[in-house]
mmCIF file of the C-alpha atoms, coordinates in Angstrom:
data_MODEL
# 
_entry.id   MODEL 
# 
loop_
_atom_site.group_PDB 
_atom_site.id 
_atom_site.type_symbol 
_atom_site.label_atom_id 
_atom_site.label_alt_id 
_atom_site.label_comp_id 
_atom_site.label_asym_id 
_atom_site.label_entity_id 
_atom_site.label_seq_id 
_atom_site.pdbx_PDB_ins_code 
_atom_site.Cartn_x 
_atom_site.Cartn_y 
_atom_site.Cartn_z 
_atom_site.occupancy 
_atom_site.B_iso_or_equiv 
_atom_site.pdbx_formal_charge 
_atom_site.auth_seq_id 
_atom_site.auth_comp_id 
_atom_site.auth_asym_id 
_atom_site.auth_atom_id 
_atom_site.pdbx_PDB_model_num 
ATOM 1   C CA . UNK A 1 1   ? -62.756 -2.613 28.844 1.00 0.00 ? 1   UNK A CA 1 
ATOM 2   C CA . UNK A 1 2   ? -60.410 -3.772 26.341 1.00 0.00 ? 2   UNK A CA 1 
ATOM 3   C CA . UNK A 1 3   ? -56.619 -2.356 26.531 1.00 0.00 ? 3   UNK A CA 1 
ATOM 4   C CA . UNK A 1 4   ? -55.150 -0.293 24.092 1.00 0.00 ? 4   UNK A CA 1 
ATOM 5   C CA . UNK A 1 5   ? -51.757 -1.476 22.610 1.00 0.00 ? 5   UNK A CA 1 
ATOM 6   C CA . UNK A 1 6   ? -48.673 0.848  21.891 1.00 0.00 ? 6   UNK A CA 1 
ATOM 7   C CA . UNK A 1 7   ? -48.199 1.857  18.066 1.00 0.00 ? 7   UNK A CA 1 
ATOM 8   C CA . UNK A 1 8   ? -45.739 0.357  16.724 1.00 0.00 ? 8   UNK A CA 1 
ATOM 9   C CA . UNK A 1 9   ? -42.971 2.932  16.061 1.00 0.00 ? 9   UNK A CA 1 
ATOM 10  C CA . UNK A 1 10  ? -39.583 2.111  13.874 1.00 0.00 ? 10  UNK A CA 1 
ATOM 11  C CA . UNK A 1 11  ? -36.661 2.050  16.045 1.00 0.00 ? 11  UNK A CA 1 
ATOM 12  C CA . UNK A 1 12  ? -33.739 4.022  15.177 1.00 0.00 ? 12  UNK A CA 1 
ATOM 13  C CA . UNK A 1 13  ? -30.797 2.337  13.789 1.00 0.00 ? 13  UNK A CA 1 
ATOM 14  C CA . UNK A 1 14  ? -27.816 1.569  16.470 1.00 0.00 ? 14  UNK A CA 1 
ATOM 15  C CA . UNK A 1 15  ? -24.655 1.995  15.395 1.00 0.00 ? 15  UNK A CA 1 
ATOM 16  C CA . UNK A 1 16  ? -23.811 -2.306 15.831 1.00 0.00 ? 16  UNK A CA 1 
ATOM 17  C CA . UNK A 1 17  ? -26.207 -2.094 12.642 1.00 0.00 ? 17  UNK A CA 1 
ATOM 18  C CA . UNK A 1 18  ? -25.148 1.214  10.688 1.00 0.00 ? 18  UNK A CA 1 
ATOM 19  C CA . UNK A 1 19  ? -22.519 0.968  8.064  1.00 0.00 ? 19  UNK A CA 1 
ATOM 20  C CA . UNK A 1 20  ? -20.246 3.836  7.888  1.00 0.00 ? 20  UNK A CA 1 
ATOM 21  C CA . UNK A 1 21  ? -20.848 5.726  4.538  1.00 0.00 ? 21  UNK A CA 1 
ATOM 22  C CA . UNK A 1 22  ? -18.452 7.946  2.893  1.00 0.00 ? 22  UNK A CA 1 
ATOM 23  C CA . UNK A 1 23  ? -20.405 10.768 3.184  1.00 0.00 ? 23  UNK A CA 1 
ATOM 24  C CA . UNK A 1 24  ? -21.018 10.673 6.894  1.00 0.00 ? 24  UNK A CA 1 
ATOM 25  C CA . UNK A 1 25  ? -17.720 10.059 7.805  1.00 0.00 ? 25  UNK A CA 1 
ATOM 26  C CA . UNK A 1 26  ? -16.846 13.401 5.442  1.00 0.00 ? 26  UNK A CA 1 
ATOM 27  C CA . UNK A 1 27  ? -19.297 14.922 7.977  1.00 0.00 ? 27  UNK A CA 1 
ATOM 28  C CA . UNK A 1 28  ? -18.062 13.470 10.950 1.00 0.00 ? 28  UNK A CA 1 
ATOM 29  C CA . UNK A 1 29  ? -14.522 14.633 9.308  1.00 0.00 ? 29  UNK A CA 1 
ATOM 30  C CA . UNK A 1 30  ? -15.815 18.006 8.850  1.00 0.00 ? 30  UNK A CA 1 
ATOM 31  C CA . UNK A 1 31  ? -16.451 18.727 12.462 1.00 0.00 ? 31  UNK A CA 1 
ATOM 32  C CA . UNK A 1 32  ? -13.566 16.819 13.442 1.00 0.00 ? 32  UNK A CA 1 
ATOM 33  C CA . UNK A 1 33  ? -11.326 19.383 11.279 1.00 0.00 ? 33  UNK A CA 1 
ATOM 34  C CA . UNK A 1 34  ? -13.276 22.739 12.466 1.00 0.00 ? 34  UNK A CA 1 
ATOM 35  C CA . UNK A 1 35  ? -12.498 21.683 15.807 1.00 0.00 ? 35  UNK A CA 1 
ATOM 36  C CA . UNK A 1 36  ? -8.858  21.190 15.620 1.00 0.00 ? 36  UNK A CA 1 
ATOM 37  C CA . UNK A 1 37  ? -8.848  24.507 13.436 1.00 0.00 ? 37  UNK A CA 1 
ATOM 38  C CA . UNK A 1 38  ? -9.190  26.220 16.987 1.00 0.00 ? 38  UNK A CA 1 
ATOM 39  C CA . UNK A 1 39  ? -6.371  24.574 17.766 1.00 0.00 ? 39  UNK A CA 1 
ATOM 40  C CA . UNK A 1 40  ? -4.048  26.082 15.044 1.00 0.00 ? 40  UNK A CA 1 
ATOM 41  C CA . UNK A 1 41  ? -4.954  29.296 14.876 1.00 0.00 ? 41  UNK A CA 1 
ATOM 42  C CA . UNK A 1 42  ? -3.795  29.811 18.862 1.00 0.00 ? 42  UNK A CA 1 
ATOM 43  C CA . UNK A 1 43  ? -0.592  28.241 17.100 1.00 0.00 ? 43  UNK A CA 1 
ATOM 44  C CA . UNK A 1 44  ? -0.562  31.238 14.508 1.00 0.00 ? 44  UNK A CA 1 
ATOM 45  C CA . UNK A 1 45  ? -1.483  33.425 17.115 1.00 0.00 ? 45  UNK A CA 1 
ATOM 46  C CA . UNK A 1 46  ? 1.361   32.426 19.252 1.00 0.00 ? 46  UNK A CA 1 
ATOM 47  C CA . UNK A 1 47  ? 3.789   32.784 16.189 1.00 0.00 ? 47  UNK A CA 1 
ATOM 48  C CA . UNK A 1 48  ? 2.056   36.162 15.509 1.00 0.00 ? 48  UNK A CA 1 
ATOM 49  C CA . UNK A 1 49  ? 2.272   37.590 18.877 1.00 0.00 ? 49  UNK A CA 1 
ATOM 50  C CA . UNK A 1 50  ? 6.171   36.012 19.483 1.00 0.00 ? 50  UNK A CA 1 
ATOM 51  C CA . UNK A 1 51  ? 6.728   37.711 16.373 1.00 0.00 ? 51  UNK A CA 1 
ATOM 52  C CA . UNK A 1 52  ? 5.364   40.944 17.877 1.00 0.00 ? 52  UNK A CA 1 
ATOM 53  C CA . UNK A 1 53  ? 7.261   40.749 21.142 1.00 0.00 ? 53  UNK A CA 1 
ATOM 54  C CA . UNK A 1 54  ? 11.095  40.011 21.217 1.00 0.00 ? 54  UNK A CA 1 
ATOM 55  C CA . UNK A 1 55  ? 13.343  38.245 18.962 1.00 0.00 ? 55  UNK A CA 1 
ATOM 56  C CA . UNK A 1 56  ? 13.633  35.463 21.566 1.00 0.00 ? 56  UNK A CA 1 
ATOM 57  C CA . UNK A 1 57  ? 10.510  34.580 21.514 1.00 0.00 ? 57  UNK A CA 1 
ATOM 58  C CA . UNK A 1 58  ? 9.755   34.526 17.685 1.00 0.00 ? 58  UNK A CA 1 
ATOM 59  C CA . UNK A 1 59  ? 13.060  32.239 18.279 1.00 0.00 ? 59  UNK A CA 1 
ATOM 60  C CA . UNK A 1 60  ? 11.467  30.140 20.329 1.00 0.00 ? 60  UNK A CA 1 
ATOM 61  C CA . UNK A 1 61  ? 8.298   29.924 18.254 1.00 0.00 ? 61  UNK A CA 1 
ATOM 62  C CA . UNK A 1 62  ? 10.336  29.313 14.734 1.00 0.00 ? 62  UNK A CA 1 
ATOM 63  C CA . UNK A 1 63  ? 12.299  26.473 16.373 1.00 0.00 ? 63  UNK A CA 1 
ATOM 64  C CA . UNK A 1 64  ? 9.049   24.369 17.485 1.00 0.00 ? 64  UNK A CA 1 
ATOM 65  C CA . UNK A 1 65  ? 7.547   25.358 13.605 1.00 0.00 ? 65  UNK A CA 1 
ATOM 66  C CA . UNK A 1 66  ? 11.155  24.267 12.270 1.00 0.00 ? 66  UNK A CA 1 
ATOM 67  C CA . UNK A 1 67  ? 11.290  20.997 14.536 1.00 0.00 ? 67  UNK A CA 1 
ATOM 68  C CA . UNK A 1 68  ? 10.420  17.717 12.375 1.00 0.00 ? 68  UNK A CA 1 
ATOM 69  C CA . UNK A 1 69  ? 6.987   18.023 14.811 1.00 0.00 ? 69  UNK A CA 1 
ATOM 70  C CA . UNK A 1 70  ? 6.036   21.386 14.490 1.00 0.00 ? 70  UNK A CA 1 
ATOM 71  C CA . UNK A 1 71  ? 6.458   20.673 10.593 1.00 0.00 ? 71  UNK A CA 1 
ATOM 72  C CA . UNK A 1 72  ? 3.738   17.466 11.275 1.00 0.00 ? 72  UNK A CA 1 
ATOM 73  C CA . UNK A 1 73  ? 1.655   20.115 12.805 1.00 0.00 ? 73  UNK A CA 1 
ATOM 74  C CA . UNK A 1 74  ? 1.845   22.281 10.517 1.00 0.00 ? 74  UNK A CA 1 
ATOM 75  C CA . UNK A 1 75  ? 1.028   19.881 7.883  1.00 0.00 ? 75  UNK A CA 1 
ATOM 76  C CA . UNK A 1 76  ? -2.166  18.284 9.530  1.00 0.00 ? 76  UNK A CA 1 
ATOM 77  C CA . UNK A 1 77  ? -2.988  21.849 10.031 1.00 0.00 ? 77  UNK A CA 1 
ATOM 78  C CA . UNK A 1 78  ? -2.788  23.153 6.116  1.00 0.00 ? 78  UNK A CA 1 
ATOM 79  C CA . UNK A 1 79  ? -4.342  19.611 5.970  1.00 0.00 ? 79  UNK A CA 1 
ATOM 80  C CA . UNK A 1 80  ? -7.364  20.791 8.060  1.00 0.00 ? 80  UNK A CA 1 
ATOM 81  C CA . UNK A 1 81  ? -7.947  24.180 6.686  1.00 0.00 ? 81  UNK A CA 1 
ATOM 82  C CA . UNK A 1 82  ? -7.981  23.085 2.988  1.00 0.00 ? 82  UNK A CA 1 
ATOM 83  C CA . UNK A 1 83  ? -10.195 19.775 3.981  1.00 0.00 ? 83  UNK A CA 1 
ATOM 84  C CA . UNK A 1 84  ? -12.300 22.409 5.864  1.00 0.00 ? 84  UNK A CA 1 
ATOM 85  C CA . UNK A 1 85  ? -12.623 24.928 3.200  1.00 0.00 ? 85  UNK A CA 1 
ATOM 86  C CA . UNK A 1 86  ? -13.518 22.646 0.402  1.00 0.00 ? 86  UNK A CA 1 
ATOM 87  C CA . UNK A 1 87  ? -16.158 21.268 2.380  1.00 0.00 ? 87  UNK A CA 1 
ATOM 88  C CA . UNK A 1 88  ? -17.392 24.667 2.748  1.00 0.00 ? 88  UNK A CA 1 
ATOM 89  C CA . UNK A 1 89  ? -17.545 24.996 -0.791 1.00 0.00 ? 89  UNK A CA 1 
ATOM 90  C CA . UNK A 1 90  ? -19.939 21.695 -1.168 1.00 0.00 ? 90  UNK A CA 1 
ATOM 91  C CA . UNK A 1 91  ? -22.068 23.034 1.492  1.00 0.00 ? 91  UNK A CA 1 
ATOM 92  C CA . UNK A 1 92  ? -22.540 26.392 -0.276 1.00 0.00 ? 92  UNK A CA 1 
ATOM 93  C CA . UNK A 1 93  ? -23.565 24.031 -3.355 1.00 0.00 ? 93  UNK A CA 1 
ATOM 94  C CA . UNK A 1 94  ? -25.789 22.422 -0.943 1.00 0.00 ? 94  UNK A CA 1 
ATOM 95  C CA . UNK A 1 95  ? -27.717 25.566 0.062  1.00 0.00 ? 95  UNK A CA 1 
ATOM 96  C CA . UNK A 1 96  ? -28.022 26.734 -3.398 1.00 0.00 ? 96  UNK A CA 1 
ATOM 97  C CA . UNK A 1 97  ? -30.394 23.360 -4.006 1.00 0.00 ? 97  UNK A CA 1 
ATOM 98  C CA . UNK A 1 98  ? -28.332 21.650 -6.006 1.00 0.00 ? 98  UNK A CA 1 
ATOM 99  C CA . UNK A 1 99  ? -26.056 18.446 -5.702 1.00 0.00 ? 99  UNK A CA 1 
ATOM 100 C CA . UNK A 1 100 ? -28.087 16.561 -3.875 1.00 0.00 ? 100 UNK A CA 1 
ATOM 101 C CA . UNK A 1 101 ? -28.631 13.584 -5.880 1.00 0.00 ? 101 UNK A CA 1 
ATOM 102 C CA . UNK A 1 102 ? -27.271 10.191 -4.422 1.00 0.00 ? 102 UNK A CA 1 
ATOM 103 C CA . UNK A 1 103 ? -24.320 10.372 -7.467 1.00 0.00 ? 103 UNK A CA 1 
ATOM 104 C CA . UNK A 1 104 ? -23.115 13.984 -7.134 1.00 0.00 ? 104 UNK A CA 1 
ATOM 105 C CA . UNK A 1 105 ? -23.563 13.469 -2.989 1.00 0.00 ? 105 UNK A CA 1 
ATOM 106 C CA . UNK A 1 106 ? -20.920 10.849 -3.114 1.00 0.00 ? 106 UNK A CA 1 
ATOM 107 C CA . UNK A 1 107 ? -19.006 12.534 -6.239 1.00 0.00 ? 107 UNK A CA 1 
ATOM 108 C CA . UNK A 1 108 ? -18.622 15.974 -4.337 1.00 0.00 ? 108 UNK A CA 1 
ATOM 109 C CA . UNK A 1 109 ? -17.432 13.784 -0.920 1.00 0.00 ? 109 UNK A CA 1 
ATOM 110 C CA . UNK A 1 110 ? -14.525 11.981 -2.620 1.00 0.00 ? 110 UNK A CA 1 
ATOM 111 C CA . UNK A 1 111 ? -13.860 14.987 -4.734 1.00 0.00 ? 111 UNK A CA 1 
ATOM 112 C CA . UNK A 1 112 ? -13.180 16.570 -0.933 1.00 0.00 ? 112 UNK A CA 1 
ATOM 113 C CA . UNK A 1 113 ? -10.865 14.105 0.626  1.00 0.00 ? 113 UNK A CA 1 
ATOM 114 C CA . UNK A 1 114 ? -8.717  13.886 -2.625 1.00 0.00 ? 114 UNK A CA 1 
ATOM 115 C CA . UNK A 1 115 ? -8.938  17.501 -3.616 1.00 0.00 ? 115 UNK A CA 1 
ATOM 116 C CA . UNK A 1 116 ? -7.858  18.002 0.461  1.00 0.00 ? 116 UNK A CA 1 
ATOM 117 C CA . UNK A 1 117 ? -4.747  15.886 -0.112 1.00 0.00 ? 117 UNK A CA 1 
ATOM 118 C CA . UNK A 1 118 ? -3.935  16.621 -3.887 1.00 0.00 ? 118 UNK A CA 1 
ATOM 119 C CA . UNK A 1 119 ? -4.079  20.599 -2.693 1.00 0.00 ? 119 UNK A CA 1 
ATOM 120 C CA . UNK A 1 120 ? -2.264  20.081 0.819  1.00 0.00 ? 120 UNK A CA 1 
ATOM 121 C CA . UNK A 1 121 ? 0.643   18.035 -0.925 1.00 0.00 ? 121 UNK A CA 1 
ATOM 122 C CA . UNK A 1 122 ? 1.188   20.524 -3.992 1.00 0.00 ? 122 UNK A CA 1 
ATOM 123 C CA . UNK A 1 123 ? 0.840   23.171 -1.338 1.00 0.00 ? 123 UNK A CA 1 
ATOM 124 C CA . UNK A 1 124 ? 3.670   21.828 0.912  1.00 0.00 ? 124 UNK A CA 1 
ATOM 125 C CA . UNK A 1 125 ? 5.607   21.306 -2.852 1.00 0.00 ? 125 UNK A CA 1 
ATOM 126 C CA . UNK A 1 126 ? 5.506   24.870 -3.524 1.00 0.00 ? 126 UNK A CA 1 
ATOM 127 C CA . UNK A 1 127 ? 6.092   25.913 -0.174 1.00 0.00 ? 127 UNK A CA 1 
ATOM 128 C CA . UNK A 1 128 ? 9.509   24.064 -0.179 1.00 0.00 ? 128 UNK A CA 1 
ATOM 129 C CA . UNK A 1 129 ? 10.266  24.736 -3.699 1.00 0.00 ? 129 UNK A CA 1 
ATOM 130 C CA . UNK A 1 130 ? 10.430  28.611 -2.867 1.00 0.00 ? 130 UNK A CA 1 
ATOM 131 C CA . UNK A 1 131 ? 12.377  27.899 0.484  1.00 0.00 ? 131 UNK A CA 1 
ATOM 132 C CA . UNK A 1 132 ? 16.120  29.586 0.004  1.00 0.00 ? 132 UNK A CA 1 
# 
């Protein structure tokens, strides 16, 4: 009786072997940024419901959002939810069937990240400019 070999089957890349690609590290990114928009809106909520309850606490909650790190945090988190949003916006493109040639791929991903900033910084401009 004669033994039968194994196929052969590819192996799957490891990561010691995968370079990182702009446009999975926008995904990675993308996940990354969902996630920590949990994490702000229990911030907003907590500013919303201090608001709600005495003027101590919306006190309290207005001096962490006025403190140099509460501004950080609020920054990363205008950060996230623009960064977010916009890559919503290329994944509605995506499900439409279009964009998905190797040029407009990486076009739409740097559009993101710079769009993400360019909007987050003007943003923040505005925001200050208005400030009394």
């Amino acid at each position: 009786m004669s033994e039968t070999k194994p196929a052969a089957r590819p192996l799957s890349p490891h990561l010691q072997i995968y370079r990182p690609m702009l446009t999975m590290m926008m995904s990675i990114l993308h996940r990354i940024t969902g996630a920590a928009l949990y994490a702000g809106i229990l911030l907003l909520i907590w500013w919303l419901v201090a608001a709600a309850r005495s003027d101590t606490a919306f006190d309290t909650a207005q001096a962490f959002f006025g403190h140099w790190f509460g501004r950080i945090v609020l920054f990363g988190f205008s950060w996230a939810l623009i960064h977010h949003a916009l890559g919503g916006l290329r994944h509605l493109l995506w499900d439409t069937g279009r964009g998905f040639d190797l040029k407009t791929v990486e076009w739409l991903a740097r559009a993101n990240l710079i769009g993400a900033i360019a909007l987050t910084i003007l943003l923040w401009v505005i925001g200050y400019g208005v400030m009394p």
